[in-house]
ROVEXLUM-247193 format. One record per residue (C-alpha): residue number from 1; x, y negated, z; residue in one letter. Coordinates in Angstrom, 3 decimals. Last residue first. Example, Ala and Ser with C-alpha at 12.3 -4.5 7.8 and 13.67 -1.06 7.14 Angstrom:
// residues 2
<node num="2" xx="13.670" yy="1.060" zz="7.140" residuo="S"/>
<node num="1" xx="12.300" yy="4.500" zz="7.800" residuo="A"/>
***
This chain:
// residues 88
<node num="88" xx="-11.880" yy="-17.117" zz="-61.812" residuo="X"/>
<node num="87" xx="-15.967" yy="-18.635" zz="-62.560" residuo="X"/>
<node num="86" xx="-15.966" yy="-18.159" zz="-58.647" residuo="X"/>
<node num="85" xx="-13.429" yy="-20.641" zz="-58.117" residuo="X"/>
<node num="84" xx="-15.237" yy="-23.462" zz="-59.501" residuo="X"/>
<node num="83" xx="-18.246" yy="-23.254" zz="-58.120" residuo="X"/>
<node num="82" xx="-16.765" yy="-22.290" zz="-54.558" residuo="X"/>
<node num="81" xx="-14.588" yy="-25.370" zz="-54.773" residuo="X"/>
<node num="80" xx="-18.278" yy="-27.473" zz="-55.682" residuo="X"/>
<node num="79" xx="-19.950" yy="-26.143" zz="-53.050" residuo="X"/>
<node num="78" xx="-16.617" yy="-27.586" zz="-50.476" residuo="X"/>
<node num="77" xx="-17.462" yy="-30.459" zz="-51.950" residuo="X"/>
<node num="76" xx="-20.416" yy="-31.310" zz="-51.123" residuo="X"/>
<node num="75" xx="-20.286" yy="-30.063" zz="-47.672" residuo="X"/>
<node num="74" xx="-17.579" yy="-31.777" zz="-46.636" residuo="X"/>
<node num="73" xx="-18.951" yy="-35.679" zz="-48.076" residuo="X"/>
<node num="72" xx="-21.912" yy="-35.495" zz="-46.504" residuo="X"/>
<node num="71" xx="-20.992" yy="-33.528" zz="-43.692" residuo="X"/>
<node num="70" xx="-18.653" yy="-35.701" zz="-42.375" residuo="X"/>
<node num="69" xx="-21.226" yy="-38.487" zz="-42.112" residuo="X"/>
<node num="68" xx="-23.547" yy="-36.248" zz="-40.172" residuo="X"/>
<node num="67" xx="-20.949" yy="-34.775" zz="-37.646" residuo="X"/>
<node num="66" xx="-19.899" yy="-38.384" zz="-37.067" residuo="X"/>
<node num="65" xx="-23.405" yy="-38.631" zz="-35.974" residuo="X"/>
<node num="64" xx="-23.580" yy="-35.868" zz="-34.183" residuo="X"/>
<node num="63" xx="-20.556" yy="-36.309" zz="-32.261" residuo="X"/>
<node num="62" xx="-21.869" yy="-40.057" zz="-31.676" residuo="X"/>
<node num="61" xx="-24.980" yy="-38.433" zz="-29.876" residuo="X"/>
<node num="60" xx="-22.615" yy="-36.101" zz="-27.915" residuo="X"/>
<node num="59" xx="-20.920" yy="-39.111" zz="-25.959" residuo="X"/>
<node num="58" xx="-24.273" yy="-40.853" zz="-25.301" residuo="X"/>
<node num="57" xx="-25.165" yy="-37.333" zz="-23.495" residuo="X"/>
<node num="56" xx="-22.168" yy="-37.189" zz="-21.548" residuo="X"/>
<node num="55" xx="-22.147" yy="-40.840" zz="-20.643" residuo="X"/>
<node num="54" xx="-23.885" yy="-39.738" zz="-16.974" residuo="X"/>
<node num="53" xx="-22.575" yy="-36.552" zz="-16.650" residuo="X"/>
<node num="52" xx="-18.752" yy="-37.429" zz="-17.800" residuo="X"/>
<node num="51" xx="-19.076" yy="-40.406" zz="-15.052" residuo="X"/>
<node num="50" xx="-20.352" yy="-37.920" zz="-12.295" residuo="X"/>
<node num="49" xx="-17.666" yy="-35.138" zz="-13.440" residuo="X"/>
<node num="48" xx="-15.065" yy="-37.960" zz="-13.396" residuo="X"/>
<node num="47" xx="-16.683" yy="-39.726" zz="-9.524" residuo="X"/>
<node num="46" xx="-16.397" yy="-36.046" zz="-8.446" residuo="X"/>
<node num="45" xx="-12.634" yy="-35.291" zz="-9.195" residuo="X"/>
<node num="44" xx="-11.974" yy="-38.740" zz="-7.853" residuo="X"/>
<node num="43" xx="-14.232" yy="-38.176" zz="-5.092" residuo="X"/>
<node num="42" xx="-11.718" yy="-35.035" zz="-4.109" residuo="X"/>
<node num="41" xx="-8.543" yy="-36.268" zz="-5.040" residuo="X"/>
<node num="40" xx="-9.050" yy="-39.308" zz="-2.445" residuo="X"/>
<node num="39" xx="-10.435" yy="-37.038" zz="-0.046" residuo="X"/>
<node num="38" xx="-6.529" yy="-35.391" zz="-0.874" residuo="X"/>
<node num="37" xx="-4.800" yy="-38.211" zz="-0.067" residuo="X"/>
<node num="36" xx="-2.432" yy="-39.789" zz="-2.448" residuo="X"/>
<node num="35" xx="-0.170" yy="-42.543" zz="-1.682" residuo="X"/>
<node num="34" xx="2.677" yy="-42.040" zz="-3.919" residuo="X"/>
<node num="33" xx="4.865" yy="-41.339" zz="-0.786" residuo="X"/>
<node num="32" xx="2.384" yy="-39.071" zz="1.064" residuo="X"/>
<node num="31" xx="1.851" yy="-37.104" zz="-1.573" residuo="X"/>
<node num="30" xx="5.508" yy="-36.810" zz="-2.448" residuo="X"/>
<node num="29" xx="5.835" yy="-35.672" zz="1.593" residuo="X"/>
<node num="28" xx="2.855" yy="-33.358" zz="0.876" residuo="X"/>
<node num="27" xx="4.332" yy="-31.794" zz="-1.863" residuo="X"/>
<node num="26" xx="7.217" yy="-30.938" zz="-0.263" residuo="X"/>
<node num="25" xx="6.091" yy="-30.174" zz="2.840" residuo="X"/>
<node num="24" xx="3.610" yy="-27.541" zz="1.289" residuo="X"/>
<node num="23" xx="6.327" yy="-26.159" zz="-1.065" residuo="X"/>
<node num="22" xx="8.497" yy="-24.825" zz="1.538" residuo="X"/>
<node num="21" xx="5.442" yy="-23.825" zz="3.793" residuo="X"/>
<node num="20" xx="4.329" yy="-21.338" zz="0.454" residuo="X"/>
<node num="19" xx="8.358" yy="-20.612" zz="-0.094" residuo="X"/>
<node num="18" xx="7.914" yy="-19.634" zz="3.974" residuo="X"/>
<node num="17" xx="4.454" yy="-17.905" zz="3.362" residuo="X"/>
<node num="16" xx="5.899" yy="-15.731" zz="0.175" residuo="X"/>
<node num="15" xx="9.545" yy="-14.584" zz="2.005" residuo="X"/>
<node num="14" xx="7.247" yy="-13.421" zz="4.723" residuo="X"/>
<node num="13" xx="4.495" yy="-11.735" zz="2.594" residuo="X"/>
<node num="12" xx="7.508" yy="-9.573" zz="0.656" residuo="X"/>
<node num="11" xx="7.350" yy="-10.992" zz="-3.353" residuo="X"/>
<node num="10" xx="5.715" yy="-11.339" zz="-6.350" residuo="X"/>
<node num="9" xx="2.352" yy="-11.681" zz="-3.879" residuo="X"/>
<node num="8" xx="0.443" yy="-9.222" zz="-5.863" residuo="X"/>
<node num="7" xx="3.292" yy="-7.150" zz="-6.398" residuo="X"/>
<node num="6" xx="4.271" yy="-7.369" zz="-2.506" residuo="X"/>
<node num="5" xx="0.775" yy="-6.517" zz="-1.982" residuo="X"/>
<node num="4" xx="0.958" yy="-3.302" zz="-4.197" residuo="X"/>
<node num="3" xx="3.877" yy="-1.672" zz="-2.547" residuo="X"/>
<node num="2" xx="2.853" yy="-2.617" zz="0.765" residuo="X"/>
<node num="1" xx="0.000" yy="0.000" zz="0.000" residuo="X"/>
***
């Protein structure tokens, strides 16, 4: 059984949790230097998915749109390769 934990960890559990502890200073320290908290992360992550919600559906009107004009000139002529290829 250890065999498979130490696979799943990539390593012995008490080599993993210090490099884990390690890490976790580290990252906080550079957290703490630029500022960054994470309840800051956290209603930045939800402020995004709020934003993308609300313009979301603006955003895929203009897809279709610019799915529209494309098509008019696309579809065209890709009919008129497949003509012309099919009398080879």
């Amino acid at each position: 059984m250890s065999d498979g934990v130490n696979r799943f960890l990539g390593d012995t559990p008490l080599r993993t949790l210090v490099k884990l502890l390690i890490l976790s200073v580290a990252a906080g320290f550079l957290m703490s230097v630029f500022g960054l908290y994470p309840e800051d992360i956290l209603y930045g992550v939800r402020n995004f998915l709020l934003d993308l919600w609300h313009t979301g559906f603006a955003a895929l009107g203009r897809v279709g749109d610019y799915l529209m004009l494309g098509a008019v000139i696309v579809i065209p002529v890709f009919i008129l390769i497949r003509v012309l290829s099919y009398r080879r």
